[in-house]
SEVEXVO-484707 format. One line per 8 residues: number of its first residue (from 1); their letters; for each residue x, y, z of N, C-alpha, C. Coordinates in Angstrom, 1 decimal. Example, Ala and Ser with C-alpha at 12.3 -4.5 7.8 and 13.67 -1.06 7.14 Angstrom:
1 = AS = 13.2/-5.7/7.8/12.3/-4.5/7.8/13.2/-3.3/7.8; 12.8/-2.2/7.1/13.7/-1.1/7.1/12.9/0.0/7.9
# end
This chain:
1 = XXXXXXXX = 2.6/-31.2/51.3/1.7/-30.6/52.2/1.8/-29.1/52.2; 3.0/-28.8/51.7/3.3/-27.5/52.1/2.9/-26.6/50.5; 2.8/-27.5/49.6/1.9/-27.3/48.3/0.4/-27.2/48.5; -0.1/-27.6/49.2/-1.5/-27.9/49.2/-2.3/-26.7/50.2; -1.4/-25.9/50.9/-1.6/-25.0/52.1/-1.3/-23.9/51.0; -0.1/-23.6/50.8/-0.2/-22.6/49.7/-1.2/-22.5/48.7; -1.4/-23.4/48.2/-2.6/-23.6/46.7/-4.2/-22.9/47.5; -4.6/-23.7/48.4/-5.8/-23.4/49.2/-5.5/-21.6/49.7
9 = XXXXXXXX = -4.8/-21.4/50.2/-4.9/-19.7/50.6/-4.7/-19.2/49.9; -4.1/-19.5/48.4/-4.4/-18.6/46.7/-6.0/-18.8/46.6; -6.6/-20.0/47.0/-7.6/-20.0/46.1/-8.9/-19.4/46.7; -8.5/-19.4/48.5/-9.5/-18.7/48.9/-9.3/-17.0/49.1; -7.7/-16.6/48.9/-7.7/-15.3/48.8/-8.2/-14.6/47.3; -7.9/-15.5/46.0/-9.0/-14.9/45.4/-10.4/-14.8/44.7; -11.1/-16.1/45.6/-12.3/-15.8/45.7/-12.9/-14.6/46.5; -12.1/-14.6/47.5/-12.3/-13.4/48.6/-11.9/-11.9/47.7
17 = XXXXXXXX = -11.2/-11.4/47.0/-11.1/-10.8/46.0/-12.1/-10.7/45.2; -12.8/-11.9/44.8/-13.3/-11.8/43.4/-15.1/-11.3/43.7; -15.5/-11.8/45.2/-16.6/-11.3/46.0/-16.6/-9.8/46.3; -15.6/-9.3/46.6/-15.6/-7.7/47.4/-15.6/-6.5/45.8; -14.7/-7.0/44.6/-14.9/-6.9/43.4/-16.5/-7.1/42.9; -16.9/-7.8/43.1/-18.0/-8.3/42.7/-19.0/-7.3/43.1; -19.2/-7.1/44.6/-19.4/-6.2/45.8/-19.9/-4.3/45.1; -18.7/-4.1/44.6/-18.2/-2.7/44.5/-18.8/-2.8/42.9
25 = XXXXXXXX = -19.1/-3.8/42.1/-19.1/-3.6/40.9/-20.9/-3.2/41.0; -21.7/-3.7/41.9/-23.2/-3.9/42.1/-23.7/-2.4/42.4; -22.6/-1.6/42.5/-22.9/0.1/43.0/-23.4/0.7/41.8; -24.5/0.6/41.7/-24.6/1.9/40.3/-25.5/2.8/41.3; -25.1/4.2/40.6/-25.7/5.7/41.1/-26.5/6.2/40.3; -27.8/6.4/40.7/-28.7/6.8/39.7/-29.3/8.3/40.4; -29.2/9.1/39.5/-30.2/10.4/40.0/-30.9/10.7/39.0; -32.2/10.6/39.2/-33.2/11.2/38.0/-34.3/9.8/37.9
33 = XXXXXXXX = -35.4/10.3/37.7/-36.4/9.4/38.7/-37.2/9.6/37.6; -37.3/9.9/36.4/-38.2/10.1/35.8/-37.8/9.3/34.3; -36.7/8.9/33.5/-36.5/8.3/32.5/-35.0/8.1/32.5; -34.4/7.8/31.7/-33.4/7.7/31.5/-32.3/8.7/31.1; -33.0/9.4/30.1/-31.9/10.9/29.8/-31.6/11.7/31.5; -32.5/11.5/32.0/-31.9/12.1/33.3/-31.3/11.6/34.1; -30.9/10.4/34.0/-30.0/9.6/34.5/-28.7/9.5/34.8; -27.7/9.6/35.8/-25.6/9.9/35.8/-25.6/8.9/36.5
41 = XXXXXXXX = -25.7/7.6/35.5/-24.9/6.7/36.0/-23.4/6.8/36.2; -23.0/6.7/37.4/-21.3/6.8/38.1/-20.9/7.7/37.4; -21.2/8.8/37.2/-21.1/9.7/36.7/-20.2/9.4/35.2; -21.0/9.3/34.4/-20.2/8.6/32.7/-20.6/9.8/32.0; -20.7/11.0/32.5/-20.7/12.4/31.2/-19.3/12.5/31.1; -19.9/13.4/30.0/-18.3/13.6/29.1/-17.6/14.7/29.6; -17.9/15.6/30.4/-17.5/16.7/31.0/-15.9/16.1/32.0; -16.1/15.3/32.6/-15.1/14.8/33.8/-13.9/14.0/33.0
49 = XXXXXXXX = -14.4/13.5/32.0/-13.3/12.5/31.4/-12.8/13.0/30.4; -10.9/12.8/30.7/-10.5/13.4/30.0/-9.8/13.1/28.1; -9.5/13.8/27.4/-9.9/14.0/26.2/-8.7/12.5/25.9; -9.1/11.9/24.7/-8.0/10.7/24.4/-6.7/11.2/23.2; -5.9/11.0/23.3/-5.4/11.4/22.3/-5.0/10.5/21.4; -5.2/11.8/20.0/-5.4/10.8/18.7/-3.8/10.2/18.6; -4.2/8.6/17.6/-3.0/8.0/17.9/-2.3/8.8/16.1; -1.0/8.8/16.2/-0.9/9.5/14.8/-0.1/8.1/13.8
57 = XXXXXXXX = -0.1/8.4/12.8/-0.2/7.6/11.4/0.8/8.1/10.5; 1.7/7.6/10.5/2.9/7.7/9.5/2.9/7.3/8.2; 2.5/8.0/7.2/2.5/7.7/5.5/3.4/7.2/5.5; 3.8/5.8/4.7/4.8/5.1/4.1/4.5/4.7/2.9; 5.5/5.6/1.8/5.5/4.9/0.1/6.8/3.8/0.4; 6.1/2.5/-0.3/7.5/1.8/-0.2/7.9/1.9/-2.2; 8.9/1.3/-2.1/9.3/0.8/-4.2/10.0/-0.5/-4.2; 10.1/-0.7/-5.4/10.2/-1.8/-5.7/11.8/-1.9/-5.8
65 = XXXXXXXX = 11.9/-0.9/-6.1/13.3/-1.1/-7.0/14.3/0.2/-6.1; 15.7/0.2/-6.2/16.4/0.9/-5.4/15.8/2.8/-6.6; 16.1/4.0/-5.6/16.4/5.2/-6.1/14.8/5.6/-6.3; 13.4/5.0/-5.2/12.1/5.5/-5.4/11.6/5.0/-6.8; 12.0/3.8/-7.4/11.4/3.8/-9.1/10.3/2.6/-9.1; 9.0/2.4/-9.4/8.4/1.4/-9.1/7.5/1.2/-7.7; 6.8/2.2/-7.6/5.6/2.0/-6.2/4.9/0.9/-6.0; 5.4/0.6/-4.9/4.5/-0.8/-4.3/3.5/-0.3/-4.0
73 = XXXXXXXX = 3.5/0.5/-3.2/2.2/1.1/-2.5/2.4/2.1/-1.3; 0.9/2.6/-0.9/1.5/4.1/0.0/0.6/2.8/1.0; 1.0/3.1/2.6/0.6/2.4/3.6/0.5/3.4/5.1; -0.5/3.4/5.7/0.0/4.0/7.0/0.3/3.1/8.1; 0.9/3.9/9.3/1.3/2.8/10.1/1.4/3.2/11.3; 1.0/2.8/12.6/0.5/3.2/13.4/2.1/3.1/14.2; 2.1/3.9/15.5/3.7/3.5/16.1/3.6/2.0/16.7; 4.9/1.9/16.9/5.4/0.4/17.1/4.4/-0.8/17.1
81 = XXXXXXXX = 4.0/-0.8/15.6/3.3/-1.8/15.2/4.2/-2.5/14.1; 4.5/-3.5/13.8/5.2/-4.4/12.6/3.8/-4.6/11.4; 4.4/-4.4/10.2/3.3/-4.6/9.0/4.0/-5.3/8.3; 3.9/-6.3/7.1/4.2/-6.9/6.6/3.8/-5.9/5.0; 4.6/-6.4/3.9/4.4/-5.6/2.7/4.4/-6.8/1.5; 4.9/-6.2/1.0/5.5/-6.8/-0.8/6.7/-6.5/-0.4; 7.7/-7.2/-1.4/8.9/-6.4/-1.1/9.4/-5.6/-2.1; 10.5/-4.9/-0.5/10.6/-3.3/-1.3/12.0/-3.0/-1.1
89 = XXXXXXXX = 12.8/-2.0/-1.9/14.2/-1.7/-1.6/14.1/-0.3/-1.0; 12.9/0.3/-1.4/13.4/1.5/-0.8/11.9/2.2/-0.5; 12.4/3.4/0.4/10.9/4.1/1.7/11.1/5.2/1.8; 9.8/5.8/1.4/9.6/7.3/1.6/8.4/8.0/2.9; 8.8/8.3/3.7/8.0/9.2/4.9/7.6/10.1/5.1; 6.1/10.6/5.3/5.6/11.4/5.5/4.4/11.4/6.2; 4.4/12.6/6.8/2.8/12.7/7.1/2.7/13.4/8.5; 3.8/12.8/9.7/4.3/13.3/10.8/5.5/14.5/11.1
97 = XXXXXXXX = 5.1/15.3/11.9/5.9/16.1/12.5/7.3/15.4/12.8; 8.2/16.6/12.8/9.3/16.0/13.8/10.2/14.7/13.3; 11.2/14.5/13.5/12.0/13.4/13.1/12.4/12.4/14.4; 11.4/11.7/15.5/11.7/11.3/16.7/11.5/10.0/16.2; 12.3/9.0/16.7/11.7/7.6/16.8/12.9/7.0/15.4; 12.2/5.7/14.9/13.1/5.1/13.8/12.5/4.3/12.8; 12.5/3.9/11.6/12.6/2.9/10.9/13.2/1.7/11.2; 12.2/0.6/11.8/12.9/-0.9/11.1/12.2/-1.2/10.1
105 = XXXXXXXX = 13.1/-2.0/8.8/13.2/-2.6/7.9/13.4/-3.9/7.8; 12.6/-5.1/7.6/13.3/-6.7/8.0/13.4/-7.4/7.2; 13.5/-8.4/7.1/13.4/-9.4/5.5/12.5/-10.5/6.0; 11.8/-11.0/6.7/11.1/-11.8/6.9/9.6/-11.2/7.7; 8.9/-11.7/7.9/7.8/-11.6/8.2/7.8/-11.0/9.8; 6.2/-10.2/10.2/6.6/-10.3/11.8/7.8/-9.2/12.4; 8.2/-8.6/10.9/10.0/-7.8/11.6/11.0/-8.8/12.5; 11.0/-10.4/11.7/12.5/-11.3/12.0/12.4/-11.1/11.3
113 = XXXXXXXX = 14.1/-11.7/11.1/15.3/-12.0/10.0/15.9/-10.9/10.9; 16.7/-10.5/9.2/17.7/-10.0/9.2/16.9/-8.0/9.2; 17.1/-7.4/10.1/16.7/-5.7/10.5/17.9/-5.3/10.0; 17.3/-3.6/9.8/18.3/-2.8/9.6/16.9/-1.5/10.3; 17.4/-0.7/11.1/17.0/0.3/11.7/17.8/1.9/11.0; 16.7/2.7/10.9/16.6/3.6/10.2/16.8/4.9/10.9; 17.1/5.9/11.2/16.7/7.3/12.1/16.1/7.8/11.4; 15.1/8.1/11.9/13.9/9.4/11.6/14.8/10.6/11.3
121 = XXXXXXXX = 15.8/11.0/11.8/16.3/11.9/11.9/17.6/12.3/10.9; 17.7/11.2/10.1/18.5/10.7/9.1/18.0/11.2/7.8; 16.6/11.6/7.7/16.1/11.7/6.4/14.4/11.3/6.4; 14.0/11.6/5.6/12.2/11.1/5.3/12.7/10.0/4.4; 13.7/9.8/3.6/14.1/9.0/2.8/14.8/8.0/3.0; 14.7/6.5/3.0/15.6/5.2/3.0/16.1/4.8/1.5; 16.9/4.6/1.8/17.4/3.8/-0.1/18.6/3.2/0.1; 18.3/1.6/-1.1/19.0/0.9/-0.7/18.8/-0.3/0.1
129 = XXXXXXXX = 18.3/-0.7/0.7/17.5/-1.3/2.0/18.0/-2.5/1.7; 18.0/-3.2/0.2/18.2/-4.5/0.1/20.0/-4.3/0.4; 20.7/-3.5/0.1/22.2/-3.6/0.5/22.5/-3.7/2.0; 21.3/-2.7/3.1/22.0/-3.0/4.3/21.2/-4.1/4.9; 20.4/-5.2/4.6/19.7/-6.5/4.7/20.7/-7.5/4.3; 21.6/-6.9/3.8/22.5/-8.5/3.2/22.5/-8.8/1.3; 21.5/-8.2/0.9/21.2/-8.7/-0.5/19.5/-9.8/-0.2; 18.9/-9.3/0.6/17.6/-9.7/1.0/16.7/-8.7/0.9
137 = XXXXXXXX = 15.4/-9.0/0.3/14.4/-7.6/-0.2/13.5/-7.4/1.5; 13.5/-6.2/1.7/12.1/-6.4/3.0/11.1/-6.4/2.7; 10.1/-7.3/4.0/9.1/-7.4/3.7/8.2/-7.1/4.6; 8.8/-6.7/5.7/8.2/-6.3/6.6/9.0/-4.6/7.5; 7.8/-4.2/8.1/8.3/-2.4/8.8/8.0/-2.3/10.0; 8.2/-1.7/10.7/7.9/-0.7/12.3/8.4/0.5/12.4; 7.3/1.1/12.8/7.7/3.1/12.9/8.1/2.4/14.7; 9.2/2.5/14.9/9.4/2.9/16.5/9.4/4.4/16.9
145 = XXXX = 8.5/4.3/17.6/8.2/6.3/17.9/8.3/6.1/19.2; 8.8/6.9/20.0/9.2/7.5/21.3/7.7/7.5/22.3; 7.1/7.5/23.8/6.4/7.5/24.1/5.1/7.2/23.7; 5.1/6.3/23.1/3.3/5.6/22.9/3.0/4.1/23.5
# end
């Protein structure tokens, strides 16, 4: 009983919600009576809203082979996003300011398995990668960058 009281005041609290939402959504503001260019709907110029900022992109050359020999390929990579590759032993960085945030390196897909985390601050350079994985090649990355 005490299920069925609860359940009903969720369901009419948010229909009651979903009505006053509903309500507030039907408000459009129009000034300008003559076409549309003269139109501010809810005021949507660009003047009031503020600027977005661009998201930044970290060049990654990965290799095949340990010591930079054998390019897989150059990739960018957005912050704390996981990408999946070919596999690689070793990673070269550039493109970004500043040494904030880190390299992970994984051996399976997704960034599981077996990680090894990198410091930004350590170098633009990783090498080696398959020795601190265990004797496993990576195949997957993440730029962890600080505040995004």
């Amino acid at each position: 009983m005490i299920k069925s009281a609860v359940l009903s005041a969720l369901v009419l609290s948010s229909t009651f919600a979903y009505n006053v939402q509903n309500e507030q959504n039907q408000d459009v503001q129009a000034s300008g009576e003559n076409n549309i260019l003269e139109s501010n709907f809810n005021e949507m110029d660009h003047e009031d809203r503020p600027r977005r900022r661009r998201v930044r992109k970290l060049n990654l050359q990965l290799f095949y082979l340990h010591n930079f020999v054998t390019s897989v390929g150059s990739f960018n990579a957005k912050p704390n996003k996981c990408y999946a590759a070919p596999r690689f032993a070793s990673a070269r960085m550039s493109g970004v300011r500043g040494t904030k945030g880190a390299m992970m390196f994984c051996s399976q897909a997704n960034c599981t398995g077996r990680c090894f985390v990198a410091l930004r601050s350590a170098g633009s350079q990783v090498n080696f990668i398959v020795n601190q994985l265990g004797g496993v090649w990576a195949t997957s990355y993440s730029w962890i960058a600080p505040y995004f």
